[in-house]
RODREN-580591 format. One record per residue (C-alpha): residue number from 1; residue in one letter; x, y, z. Coordinates in pm, 1 decimal. Each point is the difference from the previous one (the first is absolute). Layout:
<pts>
    k  r        c1        c2        c3
  NUM  A         X         Y         Z
...
</pts>
This chain:
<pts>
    k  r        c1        c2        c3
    1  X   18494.8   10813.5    8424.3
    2  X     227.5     145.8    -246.2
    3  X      23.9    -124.5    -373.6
    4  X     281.0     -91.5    -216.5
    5  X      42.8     -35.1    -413.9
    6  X      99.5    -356.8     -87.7
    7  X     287.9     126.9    -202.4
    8  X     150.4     124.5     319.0
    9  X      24.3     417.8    -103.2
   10  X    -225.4     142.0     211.2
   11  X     -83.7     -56.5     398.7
   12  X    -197.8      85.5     282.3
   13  X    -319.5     113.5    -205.1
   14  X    -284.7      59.7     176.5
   15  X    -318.9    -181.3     -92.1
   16  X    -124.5     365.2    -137.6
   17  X     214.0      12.8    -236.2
   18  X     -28.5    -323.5    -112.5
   19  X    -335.9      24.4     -81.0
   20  X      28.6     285.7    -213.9
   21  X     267.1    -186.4    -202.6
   22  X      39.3    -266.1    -297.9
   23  X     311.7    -107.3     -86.2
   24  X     258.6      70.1     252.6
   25  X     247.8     270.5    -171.3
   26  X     238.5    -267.5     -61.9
   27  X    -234.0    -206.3    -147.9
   28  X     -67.9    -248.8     267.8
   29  X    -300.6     -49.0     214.6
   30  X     -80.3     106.4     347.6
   31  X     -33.9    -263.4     281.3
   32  X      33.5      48.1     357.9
   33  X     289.9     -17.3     193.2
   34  X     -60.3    -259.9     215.6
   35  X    -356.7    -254.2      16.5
   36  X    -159.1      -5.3     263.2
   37  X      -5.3    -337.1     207.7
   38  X    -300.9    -152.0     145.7
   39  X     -95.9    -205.0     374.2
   40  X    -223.9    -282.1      -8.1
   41  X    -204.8     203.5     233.1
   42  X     -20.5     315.5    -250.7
   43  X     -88.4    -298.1    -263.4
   44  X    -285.0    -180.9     214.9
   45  X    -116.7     369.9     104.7
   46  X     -23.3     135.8    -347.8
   47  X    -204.5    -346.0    -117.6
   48  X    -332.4     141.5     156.0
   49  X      68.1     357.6    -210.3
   50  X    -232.1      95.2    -304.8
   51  X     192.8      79.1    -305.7
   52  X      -9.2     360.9      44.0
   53  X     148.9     -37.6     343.5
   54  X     285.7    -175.3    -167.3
   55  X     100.2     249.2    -284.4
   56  X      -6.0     264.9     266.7
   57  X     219.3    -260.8     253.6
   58  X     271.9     -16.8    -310.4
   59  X     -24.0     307.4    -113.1
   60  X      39.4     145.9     367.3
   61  X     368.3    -213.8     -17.0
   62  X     144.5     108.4    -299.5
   63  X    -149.7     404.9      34.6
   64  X     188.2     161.6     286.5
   65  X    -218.9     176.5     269.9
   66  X     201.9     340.0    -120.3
   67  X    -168.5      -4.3    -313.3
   68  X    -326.2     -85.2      72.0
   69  X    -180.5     -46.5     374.7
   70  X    -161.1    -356.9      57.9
   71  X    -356.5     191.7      27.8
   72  X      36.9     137.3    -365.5
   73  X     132.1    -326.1    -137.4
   74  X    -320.9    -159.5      75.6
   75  X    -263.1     286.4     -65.4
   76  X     181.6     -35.1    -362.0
   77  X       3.9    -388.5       8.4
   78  X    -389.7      28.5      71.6
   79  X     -68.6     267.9    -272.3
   80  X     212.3    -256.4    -236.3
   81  X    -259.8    -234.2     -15.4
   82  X    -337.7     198.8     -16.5
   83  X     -55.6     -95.0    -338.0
   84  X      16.8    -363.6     -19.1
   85  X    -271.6    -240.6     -17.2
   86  X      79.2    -243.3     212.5
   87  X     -72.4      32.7     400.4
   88  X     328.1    -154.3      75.7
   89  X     199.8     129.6    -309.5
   90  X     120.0    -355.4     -54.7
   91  X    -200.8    -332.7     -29.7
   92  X     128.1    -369.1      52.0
   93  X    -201.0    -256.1    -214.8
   94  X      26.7    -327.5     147.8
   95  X     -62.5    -192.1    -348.2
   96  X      39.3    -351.6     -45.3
   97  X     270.2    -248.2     -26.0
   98  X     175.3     238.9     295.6
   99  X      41.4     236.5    -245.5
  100  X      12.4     386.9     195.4
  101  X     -31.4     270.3    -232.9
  102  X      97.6     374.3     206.0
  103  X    -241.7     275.8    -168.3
  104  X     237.2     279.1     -60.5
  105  X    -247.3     151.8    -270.2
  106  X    -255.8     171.4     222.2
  107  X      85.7     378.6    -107.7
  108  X    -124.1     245.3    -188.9
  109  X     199.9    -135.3    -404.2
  110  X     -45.0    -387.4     105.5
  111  X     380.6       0.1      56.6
  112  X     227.8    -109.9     291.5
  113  X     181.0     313.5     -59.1
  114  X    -284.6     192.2     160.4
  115  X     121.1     -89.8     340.3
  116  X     319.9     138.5     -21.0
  117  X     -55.9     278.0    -151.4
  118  X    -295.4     161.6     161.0
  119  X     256.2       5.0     261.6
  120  X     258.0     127.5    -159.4
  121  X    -228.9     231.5    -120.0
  122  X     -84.6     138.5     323.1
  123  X     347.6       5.1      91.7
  124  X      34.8     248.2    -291.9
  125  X    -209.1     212.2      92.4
  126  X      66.6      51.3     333.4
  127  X     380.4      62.1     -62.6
  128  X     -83.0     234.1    -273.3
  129  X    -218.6     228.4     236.7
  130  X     270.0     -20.7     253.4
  131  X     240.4     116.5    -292.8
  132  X    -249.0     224.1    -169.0
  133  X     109.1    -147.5    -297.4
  134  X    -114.3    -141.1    -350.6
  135  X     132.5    -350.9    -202.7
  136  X       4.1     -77.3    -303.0
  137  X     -47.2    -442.4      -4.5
  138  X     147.7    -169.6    -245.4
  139  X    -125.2    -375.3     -50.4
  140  X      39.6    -276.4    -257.9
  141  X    -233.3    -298.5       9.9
  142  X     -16.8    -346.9    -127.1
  143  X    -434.9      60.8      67.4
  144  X    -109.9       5.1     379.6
  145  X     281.4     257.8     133.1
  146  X    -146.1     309.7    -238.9
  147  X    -360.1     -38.7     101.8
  148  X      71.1     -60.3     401.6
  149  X     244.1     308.7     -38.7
  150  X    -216.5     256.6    -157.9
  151  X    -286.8    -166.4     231.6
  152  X     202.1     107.6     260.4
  153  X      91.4     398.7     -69.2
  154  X    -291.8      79.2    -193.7
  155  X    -101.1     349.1     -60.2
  156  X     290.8     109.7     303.4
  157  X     103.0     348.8     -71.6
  158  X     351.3     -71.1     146.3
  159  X      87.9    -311.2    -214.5
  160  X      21.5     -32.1    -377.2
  161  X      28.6    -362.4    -108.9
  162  X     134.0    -122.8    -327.1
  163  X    -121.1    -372.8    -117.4
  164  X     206.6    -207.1    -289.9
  165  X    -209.0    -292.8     -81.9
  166  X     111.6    -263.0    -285.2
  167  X    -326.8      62.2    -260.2
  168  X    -157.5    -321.7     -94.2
  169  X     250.4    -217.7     287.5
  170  X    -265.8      89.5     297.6
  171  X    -316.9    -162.6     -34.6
  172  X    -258.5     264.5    -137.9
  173  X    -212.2      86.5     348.9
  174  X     389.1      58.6     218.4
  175  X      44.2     235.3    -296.7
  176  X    -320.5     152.8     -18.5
  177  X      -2.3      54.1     381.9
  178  X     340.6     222.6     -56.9
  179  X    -131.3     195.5    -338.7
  180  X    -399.4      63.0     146.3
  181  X     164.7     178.1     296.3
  182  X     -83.7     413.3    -146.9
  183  X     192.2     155.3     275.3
  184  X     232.1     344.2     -42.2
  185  X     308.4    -233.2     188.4
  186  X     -48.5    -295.1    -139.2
  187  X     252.5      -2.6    -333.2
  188  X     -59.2    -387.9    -179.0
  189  X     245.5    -138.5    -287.5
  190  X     -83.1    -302.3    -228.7
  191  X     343.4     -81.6    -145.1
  192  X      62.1    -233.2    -220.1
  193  X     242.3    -242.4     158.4
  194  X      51.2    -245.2     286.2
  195  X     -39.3     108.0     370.4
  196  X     380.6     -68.0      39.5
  197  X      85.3     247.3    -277.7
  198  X    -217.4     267.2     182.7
  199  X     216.2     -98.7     323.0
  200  X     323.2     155.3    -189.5
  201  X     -87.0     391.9    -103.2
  202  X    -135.0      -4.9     350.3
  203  X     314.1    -130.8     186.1
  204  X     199.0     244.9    -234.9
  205  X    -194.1     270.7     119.5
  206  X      23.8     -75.5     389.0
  207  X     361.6     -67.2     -37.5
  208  X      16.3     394.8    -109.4
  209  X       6.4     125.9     349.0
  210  X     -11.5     380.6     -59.7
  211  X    -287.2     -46.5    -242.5
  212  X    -196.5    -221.1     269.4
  213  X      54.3     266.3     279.2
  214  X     -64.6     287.2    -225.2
  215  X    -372.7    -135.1     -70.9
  216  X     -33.8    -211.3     319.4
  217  X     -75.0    -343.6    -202.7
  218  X     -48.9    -340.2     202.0
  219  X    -148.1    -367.7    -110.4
  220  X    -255.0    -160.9     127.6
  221  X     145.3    -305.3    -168.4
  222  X     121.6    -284.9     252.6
  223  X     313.2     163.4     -78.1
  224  X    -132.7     219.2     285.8
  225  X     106.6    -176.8     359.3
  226  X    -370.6      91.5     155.3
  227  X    -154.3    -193.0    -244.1
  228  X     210.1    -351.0     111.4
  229  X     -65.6     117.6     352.9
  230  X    -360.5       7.3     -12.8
  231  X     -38.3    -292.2    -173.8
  232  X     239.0    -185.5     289.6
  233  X    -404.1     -16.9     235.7
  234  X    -132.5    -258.9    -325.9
  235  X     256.6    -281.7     136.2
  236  X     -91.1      59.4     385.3
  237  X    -365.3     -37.3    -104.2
  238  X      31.2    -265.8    -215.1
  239  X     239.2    -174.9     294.9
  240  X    -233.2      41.0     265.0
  241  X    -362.5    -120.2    -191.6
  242  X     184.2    -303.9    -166.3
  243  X     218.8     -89.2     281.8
  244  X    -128.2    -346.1     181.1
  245  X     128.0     183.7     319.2
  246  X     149.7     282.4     162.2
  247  X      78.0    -157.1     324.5
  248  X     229.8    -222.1    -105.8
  249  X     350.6      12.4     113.5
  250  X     168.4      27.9    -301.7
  251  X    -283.5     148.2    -177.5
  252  X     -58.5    -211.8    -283.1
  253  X      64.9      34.6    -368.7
  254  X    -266.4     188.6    -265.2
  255  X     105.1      -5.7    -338.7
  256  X    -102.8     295.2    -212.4
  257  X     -71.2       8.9    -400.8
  258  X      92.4     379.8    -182.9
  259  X     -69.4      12.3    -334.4
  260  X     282.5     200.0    -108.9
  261  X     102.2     270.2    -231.2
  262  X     230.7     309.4     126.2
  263  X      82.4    -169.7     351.5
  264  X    -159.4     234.8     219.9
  265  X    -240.1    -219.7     140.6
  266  X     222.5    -252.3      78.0
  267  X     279.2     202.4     140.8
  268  X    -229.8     120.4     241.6
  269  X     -29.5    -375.2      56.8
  270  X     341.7     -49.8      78.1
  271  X       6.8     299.2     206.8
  272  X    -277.9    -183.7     235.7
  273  X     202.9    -306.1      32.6
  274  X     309.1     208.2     116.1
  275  X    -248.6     118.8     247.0
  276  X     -42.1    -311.6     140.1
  277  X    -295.4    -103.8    -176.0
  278  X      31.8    -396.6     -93.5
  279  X    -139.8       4.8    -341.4
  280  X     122.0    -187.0    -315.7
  281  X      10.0     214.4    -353.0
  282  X     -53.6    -166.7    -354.6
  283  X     -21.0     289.4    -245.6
  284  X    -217.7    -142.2    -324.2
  285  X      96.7     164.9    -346.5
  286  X    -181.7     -23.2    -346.3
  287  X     244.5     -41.4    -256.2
  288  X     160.2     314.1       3.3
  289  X     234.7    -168.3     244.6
  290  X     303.7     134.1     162.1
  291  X     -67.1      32.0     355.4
  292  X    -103.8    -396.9     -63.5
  293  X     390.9     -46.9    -145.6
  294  X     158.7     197.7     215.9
  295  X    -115.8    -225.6     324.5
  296  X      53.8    -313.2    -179.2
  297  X     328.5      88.4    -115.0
  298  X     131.1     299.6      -3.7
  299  X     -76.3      86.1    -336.8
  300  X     -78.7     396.2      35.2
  301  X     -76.4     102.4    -373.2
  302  X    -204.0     142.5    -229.9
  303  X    -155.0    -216.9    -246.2
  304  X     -70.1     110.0    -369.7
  305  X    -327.4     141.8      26.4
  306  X    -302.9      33.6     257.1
  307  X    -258.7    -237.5     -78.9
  308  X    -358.2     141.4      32.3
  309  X    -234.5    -184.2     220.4
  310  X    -304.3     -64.1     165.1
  311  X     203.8     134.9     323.1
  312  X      69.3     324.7    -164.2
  313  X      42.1     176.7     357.8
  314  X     348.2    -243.7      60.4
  315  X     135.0      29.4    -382.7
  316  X     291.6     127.7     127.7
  317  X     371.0    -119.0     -83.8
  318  X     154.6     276.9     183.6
  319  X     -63.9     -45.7     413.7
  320  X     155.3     306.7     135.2
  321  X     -82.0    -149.3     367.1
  322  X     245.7    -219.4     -24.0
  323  X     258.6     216.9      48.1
  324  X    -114.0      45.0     362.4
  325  X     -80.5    -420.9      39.3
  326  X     395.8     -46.1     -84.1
  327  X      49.5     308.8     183.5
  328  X    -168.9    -152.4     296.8
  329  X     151.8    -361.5     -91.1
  330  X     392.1     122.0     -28.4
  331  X      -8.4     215.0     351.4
  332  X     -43.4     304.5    -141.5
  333  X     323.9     -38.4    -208.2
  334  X     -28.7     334.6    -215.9
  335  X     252.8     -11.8    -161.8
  336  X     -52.8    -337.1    -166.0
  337  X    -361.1      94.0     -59.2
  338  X     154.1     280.9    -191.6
  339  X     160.5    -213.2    -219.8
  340  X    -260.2    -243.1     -63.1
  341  X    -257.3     229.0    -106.9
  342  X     212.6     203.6    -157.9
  343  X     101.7    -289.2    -214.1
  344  X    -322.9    -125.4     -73.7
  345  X    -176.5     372.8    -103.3
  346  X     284.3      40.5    -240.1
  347  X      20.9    -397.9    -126.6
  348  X    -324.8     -73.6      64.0
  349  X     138.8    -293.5     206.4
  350  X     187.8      13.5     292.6
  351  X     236.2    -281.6     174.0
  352  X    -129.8    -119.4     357.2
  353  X     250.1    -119.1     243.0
  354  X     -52.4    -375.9      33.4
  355  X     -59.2      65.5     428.7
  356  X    -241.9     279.3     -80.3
  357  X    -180.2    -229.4    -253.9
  358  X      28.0    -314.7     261.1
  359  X    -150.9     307.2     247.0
  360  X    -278.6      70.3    -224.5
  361  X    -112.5    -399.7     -89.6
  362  X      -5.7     -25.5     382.0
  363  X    -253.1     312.1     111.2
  364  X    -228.4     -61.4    -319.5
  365  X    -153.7    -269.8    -216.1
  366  X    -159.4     104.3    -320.4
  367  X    -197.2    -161.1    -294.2
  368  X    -113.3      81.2    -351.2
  369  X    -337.4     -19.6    -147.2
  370  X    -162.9      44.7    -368.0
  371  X    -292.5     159.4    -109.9
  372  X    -154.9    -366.3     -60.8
  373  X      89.9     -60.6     359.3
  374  X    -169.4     303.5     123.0
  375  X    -330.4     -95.9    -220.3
  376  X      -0.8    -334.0     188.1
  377  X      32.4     169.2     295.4
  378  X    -254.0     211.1     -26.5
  379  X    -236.9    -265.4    -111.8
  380  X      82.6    -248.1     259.1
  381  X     -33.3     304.8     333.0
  382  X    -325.0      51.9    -193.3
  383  X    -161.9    -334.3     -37.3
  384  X      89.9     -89.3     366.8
  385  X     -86.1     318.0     196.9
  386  X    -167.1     217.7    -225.1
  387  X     251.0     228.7      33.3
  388  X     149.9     228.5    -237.0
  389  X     406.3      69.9      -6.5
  390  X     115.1     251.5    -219.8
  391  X     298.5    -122.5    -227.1
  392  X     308.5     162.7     260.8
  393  X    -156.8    -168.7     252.1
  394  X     -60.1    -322.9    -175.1
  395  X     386.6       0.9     -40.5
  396  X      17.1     -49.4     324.8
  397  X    -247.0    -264.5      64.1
  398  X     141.6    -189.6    -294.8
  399  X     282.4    -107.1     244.4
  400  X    -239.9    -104.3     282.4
  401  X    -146.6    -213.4    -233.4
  402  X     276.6    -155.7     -98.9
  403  X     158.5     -46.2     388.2
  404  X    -321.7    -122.7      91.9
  405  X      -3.8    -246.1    -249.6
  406  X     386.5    -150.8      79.1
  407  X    -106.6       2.3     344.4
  408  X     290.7     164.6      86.9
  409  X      -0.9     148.0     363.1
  410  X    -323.9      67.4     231.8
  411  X     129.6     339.5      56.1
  412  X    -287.8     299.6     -22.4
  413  X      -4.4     159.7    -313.9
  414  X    -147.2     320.7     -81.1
  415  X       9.3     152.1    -375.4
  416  X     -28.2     384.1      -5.4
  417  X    -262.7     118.2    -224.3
  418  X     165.8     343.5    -159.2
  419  X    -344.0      79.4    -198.7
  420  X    -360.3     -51.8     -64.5
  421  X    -111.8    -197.4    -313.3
  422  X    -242.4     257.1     -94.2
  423  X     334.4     233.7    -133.7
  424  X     120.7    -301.5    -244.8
  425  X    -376.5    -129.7    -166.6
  426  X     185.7     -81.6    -321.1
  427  X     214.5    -285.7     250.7
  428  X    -318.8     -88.3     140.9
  429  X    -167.7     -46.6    -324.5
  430  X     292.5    -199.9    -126.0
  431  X     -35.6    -238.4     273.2
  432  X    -377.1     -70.4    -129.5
  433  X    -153.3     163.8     270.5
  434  X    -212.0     340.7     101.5
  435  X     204.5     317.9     132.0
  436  X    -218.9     131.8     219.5
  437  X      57.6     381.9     -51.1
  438  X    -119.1     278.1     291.3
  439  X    -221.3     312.3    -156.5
  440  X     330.9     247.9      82.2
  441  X     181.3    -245.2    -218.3
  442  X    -265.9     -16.8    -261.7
  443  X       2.5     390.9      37.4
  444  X     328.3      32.5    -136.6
  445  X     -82.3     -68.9    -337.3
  446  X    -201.8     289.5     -78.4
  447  X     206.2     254.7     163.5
  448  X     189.9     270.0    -145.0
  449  X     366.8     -71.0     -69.2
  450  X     308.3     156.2      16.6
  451  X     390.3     -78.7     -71.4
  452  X     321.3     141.5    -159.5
  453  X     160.2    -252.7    -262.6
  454  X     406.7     -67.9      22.7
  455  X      66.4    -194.0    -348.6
  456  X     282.5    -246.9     -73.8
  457  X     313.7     200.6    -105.9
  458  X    -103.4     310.4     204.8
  459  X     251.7     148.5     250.0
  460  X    -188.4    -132.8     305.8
  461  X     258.0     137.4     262.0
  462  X     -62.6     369.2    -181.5
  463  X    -377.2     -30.6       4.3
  464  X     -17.9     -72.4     382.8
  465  X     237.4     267.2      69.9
  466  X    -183.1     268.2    -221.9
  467  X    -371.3    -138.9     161.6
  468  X     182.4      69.9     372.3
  469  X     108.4     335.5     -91.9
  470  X    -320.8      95.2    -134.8
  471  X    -209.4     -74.1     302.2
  472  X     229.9     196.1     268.3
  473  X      21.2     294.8    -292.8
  474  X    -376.3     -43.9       3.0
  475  X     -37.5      48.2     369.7
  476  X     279.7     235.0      51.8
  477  X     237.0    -229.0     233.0
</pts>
């Protein structure tokens, strides 16, 4: 498997390199060269396999024997998921009124993100003793991505990581469980902005190519290809415990919620229906609503502002993962891709061509939910399972609520559940009810802190480049 940038300069990358990239020089994204088709019989064989035996099935597709043996692929899959909490890493909760609800949240910061990135890394780590090399990570965060990040390299002498958070847009424990973390690598900014303006000094800096190989800088952003590809194993597991049968002949329908903010998640969807896998995607917004636009109508543009809200972890107005959706969508049509991103980072808006849009209505449906919409949510999962959401999750059940209210289809839904409620208490309190907060939660509070501030009107771009430089001076690369 070789990989290829989705504005069409650069081919034939190995998977290796890819991982130890961001932002493709020419400012596109990495995706594979070609995705991998699936049999019924791989399909009906891989519906008996845990979830770890899943993420190392993917990964062992997309990561070419070359650059790393099957028998290391899964020692490192294994050691991925020592930490979390959960037996089977994932839990399905059969609740009632056929709502499913996939438990994503089982690692070690409450996040979905834990899952891929204790793989990724892993990954990291085993290329960089292979190498004998160091990194320098470079990661902006709209709340979960920080934490799971940092969780994920802490206290590694070969990797320096560098965390922009948006102070006072996370909720207080995703940003306490970035600036409690007291570790020589671990390098945490509170700026004073939106997550999408901390997505800017950092593209700027990755599109600087002699800079990035000078000081060996990466992402662990869902900029970063392994990322999507771990995350593929979510829609496989979710197909195969919701599915009313896999003996069927078609194999019938699932339909699969994502509460959605950058698009990584639910490109990795998409990516497991090219497979073969027959799932339907609805990607559910808050108000901060492009990705919701851009399905119904092609309308890919900014709005005025980013509207905080009880979702703070999917506040986002600029989805850099759709690049590789229309990408995916236009046949790997570079060249138009180019344009249309190009377009839209310098407009802020960017014209979609009317098949590409009709393309886009076709693989997705979407929705849009409110903070009073979430509440209700929240209440209602509550008072009828005694079951807690968190509010990015409730964003998704919203929508099953509705459906099963029309009585639209009988088709199996299941809602992905991207956190736990015991991150977002304030939600939980807003919805009238009791957060129910674990003691390394609680913890938190009392710990020592420590963060770097970026103010409004500050050179951003100069900061990060000064902060990189002053690590490798520091340890001499």
């Amino acid at each position: 498997m070789k990989y290829t940038s989705t504005r069409g300069e650069l081919t034939d990358v190995s998977f290796e390199e890819v991982i130890f990239s961001g932002y493709a020089p020419d400012g596109g994204l990495f995706m594979p060269e070609e995705i991998p088709s699936l049999t019924l019989a791989t399909l009906r064989t891989w519906s008996t396999y845990s979830y770890p035996q899943l993420v190392e099935e993917i990964c062992s597709l997309f990561i070419s024997r070359e650059d790393l043996p099957r028998e290391d692929l899964s020692d490192l899959i294994s050691q991925a998921f020592q930490r979390f909490q959960h037996k089977d890493i994932v839990e399905l909760a059969r609740l009632k009124n056929g709502l499913n609800v996939l438990e994503l949240w089982h690692g070690v910061t409450y996040a979905f993100k834990d899952l891929a990135m204790s793989c990724v890394g892993q990954l990291l780590q085993y290329f960089l003793r292979k190498r004998k090399k160091r990194i320098t990570i470079v990661v902006g965060t709209a709340g979960d991505t920080g934490s799971s990040a940092i969780e994920s390299i802490r206290g590694m002498d070969n990797m320096n990581i560098i965390v922009l958070l948006p102070h006072g847009r996370c909720s207080p424990i995703q940003e306490l469980q970035m600036t409690t973390v007291i570790e020589d690598n671990v390098h945490v900014f509170a700026a004073d902005g939106t997550s999408d303006e901390l997505d800017e000094p950092i593209r700027n800096v990755f599109t600087d190519t002699e800079f990035v190989k000078r000081h060996n800088i990466m992402s662990l952003n869902s900029i970063n290809w392994a990322r999507v590809m771990v995350q593929i194993a979510h829609y496989f597991y979710a197909y195969f415990h919701c599915s009313s049968s896999t003996k069927e002949t078609p194999l019938p329908l699932v339909e699969i919620v994502v509460p959605t903010g950058a698009a990584g998640n639910i490109t990795a969807g998409y990516i497991a229906q090219m497979m073969g896998l027959p799932i339907r995607l609805v990607a559910v917004v808050n108000e901060n609503d492009i990705i919701h636009r851009t399905i119904q109508n092609g309308d890919f543009s900014l709005a005025d502002s980013i509207k905080p809200s009880l979702a703070p972890s999917i506040d986002i107005q600029e989805p850099y993962n759709m690049e590789r959706i229309f990408w995916l969508l236009s046949e790997k049509d570079s060249t138009l891709i180019k344009m249309i991103m190009g377009e839209f980072q310098k407009l802020g808006k960017a014209s979609v061509p009317e098949v590409l849009s009709t393309k886009l209505s076709q693989a997705f449906s979407s929705f849009t939910v409110n903070d009073e919409n979430v509440i209700e949510t929240m209440l209602r999962c509550w008072n009828e399972n005694q079951y807690l959401l968190c509010p990015h999750s409730a964003v998704a059940v919203t929508y099953h609520y509705l459906q099963s209210e029309l009585g639209t289809n009988s088709t199996p839904r299941c809602c992905l559940a991207t956190a736990a409620a015991a991150k977002f208490p304030e939600a939980v309190l807003k919805a009238g009810l009791t957060p129910e907060i674990p003691p390394e939660i609680r913890a938190l509070e009392t710990m020592e802190t420590r963060c770097m501030a970026m103010k409004r009107g500050e050179d951003w771009e100069k900061i990060l480049y000064h902060k990189i430089e002053e690590i490798n001076a520091r340890r001499g690369t």
